[in-house]
Structures are given as C-alpha cells and as structure tokens.
N, C-alpha and C positions, 0 to 999 in steps of 0.2 A: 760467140761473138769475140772480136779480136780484145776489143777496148770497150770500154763505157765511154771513153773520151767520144768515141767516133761517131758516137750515136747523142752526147751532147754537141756536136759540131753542128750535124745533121738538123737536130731542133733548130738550135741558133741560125741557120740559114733559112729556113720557113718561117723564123716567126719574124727575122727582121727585113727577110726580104732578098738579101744577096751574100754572097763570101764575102764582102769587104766589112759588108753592116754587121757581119757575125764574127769578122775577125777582132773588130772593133771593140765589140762586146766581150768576148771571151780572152781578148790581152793577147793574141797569137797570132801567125801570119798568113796570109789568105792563101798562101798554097798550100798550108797543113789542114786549112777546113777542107779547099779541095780533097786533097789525098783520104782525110779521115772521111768525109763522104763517098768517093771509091772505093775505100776497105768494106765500106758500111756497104754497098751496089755488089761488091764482090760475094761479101758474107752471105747476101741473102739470095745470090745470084738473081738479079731482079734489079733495071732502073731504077730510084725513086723518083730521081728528077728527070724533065724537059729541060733540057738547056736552049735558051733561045739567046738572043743579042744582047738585049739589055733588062727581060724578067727570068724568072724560074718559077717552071708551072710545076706539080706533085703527078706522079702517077697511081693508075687506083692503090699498086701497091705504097708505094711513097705518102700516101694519106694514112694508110692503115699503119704502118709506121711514125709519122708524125704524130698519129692519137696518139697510139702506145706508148711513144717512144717521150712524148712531154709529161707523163704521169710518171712514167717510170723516171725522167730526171726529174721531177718536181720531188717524192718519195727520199732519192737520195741526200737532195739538197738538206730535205729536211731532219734526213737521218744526222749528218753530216752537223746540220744544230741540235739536234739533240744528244749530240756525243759532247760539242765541244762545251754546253752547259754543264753536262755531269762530270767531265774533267775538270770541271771549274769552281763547282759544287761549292757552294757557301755553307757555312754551319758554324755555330755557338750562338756565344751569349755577346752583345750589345747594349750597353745600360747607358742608358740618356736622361739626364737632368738639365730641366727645364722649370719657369716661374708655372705653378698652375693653371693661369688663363691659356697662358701663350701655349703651353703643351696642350691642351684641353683643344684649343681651336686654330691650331696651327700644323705641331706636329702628329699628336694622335689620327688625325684624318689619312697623312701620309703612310702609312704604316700598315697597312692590309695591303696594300701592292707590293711592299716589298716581301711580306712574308708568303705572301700566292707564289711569287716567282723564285722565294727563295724559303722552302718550306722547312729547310733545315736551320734555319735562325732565327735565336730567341731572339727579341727583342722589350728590355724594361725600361719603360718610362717613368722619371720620378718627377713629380710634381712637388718644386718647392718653392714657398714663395721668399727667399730668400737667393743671391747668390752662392751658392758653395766653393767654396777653396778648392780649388783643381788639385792643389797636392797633396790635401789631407780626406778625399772622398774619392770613392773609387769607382770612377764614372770615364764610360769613354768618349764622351761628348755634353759636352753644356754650352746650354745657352744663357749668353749672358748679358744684362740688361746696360749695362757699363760699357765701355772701351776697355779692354783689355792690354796691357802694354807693357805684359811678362814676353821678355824674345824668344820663353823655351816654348811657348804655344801659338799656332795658327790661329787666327782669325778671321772669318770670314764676314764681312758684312751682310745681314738680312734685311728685307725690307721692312722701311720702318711702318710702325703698327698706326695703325689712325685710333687718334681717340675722340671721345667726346665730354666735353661740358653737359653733367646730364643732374637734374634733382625731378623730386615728386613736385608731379601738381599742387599738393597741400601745402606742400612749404613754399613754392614760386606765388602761391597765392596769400599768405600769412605775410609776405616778406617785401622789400624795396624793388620795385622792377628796374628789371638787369635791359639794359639798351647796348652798352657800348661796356667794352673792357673795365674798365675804373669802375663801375660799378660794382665788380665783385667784390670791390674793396670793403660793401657792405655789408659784405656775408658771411655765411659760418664756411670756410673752405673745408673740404677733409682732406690730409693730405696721406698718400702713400708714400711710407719711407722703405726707401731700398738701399743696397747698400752702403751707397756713398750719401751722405747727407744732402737733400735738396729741397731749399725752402723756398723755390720759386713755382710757377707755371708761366710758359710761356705762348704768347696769342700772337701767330703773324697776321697780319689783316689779307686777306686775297687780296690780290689781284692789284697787291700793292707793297713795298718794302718797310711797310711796316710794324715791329714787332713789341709789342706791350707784355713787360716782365710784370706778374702779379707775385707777391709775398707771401706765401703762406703763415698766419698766425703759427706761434707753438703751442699754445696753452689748449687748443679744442683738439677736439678728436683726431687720431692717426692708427695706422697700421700698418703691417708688412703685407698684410694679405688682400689684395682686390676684391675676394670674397667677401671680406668685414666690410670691408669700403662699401660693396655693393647692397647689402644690408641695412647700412648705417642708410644711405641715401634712400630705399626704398619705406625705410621707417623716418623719414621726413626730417634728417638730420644734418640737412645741409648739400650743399653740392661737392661733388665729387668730380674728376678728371680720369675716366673708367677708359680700356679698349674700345672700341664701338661694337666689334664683335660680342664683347659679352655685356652689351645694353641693350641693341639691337632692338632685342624680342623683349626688350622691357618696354622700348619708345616705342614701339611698332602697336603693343596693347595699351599704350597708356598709362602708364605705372609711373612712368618717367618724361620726361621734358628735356628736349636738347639746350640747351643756351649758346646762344652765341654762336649762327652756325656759318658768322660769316668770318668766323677769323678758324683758322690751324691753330690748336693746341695742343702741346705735348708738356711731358714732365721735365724731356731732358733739353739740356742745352744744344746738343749735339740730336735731331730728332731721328738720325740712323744711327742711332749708339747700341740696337742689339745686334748681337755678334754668335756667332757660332764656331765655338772652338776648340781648340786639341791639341793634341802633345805632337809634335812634330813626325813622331814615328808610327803616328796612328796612321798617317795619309799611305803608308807602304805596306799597313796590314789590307786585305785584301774584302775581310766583310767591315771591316771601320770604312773603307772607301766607298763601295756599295752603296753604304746609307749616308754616309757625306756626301756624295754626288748626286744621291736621291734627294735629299734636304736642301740641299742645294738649286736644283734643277726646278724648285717649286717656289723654293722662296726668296733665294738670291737678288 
C-alpha cells in the first residue's frame, strides 16, 4: 500500500458521507482525498466507490475495505496514544499537605485516578491540622485554610467547604433552645483555632443580606484539630462549627443535631479563604502540574 494516509482518506469519505465532509474532518483539501482514494482504487486494482451526483455508494469490494480498513485506522489511532502517553510518562514523588478533614474527604478520593493513569507516581498525602510554613516543610502542594499573600506562591482558590452548626441530642436537650442566632450566645461554643486567630462564627441568614457575627468565649474548650472538636461535641460538650462532610453520618444516625439550618455558617470571614498553593515554579514541573490541574479540575 502506498500510504496509510490513503486509506485514512478512504474511511473518512464513508463514514462522513462525501470528499468535502472528509476534507473537513481530516484538515486537508478535497482533491488530495480524491487523489488518495485513487491511489487507494489503483492499489487494489478494484473500484471502491460509485460515484454518482450528489451520494457515494461502496462496492462489494469498497465495504470489504471500509470494514478493514476503519479497524485498522482505529488500531493506529490508538497506537499513536499510546506512544504519546509513554513519551510523556509521569514519575516520582508528589507530597501534599493538607488540614485532615479536608484531605481525608476532599483530596484523598481524587487520588486513585491519577495514580491508574499515571502508575509511575508516588503520591504523599499529609494530614495536618495545622497550617505548615511553605518554606520551612517540604511539600509540593498545600492546602491552605487562610488567604495566602506571599507573591513567591500561587494561589488557587477552592470551593468553599459548607459547614454545620451540629451538638448531641443530650445537650440540645439539657440546654436553652437555640431559635434564632443570638441564642448561641447561651452556649458552651467550641471553637477551632487555626492558624491565624479567630474568635468569631459567622451566620448569614438565607435568602437574605443578613449576617450575624457570634464571639467565641476563650475560657471553654478549643483545638486545632476538627477531630477533638468532633469528640468533644459527640461527648455532649457543647456545640461546634464542624465540615458537614465529616458530620454528615453523625446527623444522618442521630448522634448529632444540626442547628440553625436556616442561616450559612462558616469560621472565616472570607467563606472562600481555602486556597491551594505552590511555589511558582511548581506550575512548569510537569507531574506538580498533572495533580494541580487534577485538584483543580474537581474542586476549583
């Protein structure tokens, strides 16, 4: 055979119907499909086609052909991806720090698709419930619960986390019932500290501009870790301002009690303040980009 072109031109005119609908397709000009359809008529000394006015019908040889001949470019096409992924081939190490909830039921889920498709890369996820210092920890990616507003690093915004107002039935029932915002005021709050100090919660009301700052006490219970938090709350020690993610399957059996499910609460002032971020020259390494643009592509 002269060409494999000739014999892709070939397809392309059966399956779309004319030379102009295959020139279209194939980026090229419809006297070259003609011509490579005549090499392809020459080659097998044998018509394929009926040329008629305005269709084009196959002869029996021109079918027997057209089977073969669309396996046989389908085959290349896909040899043709399989060459340019293993040219491409990703491999090492990728270490990612993240707060434990958020990595637990955020990024960990993403992370078996990239390693199916990219079988040569580690990837370590650290679960800390603290921010880390991007210069003094040696991580190629973190997430960070703050706005970040060093210029050496990219920032990406993620979507913000929904949370919920959640305590035990035993204490909602021991305790002042909670109706409207200001009521919290009578409560034991717990609060999560993270890295920048915040002694608020804030409640926007749906489906209205209205948003009520609550004050967290200092003197009661606190932590860094959502895990304590979530603990404290289930041992009936107040209400807490948890992910919803990791309450969910507490409210769902009972364990826990939403509050207040008619206002948006979050901790930060800013409720899109987690960020996803990196050293500038992470974005031109080629498997840091891979899972940036995977982390990205789900949660952005």
């Amino acid at each position: 055979m002269h060409s494999l072109e000739a014999l892709r031109c070939f397809v392309a005119t059966v399956k779309h119907g004319s030379f102009s609908a295959a020139s279209k397709e194939l980026n090229i000009s419809v006297s070259s499909i003609s011509r490579y359809v005549k090499l392809l008529e020459d080659e097998f000394k044998s018509p394929l086609l009926i040329r008629h006015t305005r269709t084009l019908a196959l002869t029996e040889t021109g079918l027997m052909v057209f089977e073969k001949g669309s396996s046989i470019c389908e085959q290349i096409n896909q040899l043709s991806e399989d060459v340019a992924v293993q040219q491409q081939q990703i491999q090492g190490n990728i270490r990612i720090c993240a707060p434990l909830w958020y990595g637990a039921h955020y990024i960990a889920p993403l992370l078996p698709e990239l390693t199916k498709k990219w079988p040569e890369l580690n990837i370590y996820l650290n679960h800390g419930e603290e921010d880390l210092d991007p210069y003094g920890a040696d991580y190629d990616l973190y997430i960070h619960m703050e706005e970040n507003k060093d210029a050496s690093f990219v920032a990406r915004r993620l979507k913000s986390v929904d949370y919920c107002l959640c305590a035990s039935p035993t204490y909602i029932g021991s305790h002042p019932v909670i109706k409207v915002s200001n009521d919290l005021n009578q409560h034991s709050l717990i609060k999560q500290v993270f890295t920048q100090p915040s002694n608020y919660w804030y409640l926007h009301e749906k489906h209205s501009d209205n948003l009520n700052t609550i004050k967290l006490a200092s003197n009661h219970i606190s932590s860094n870790s959502s895990l304590a938090l979530l603990q404290v709350v289930l041992s009936h020690g107040g209400i807490a301002l948890l992910p919803r993610k990791m309450v969910e399957v507490f409210i769902n059996n009972q364990q826990l009690v939403e509050l207040l499910p008619q206002y948006t609460a979050t901790p930060f002032q800013d409720k899109s303040s987690i960020s996803l971020i990196y050293l500038k020259n992470k974005s031109h390494n080629r498997k840091s980009k891979i899972v940036i643009d995977h982390i990205l592509k789900h949660l952005a």
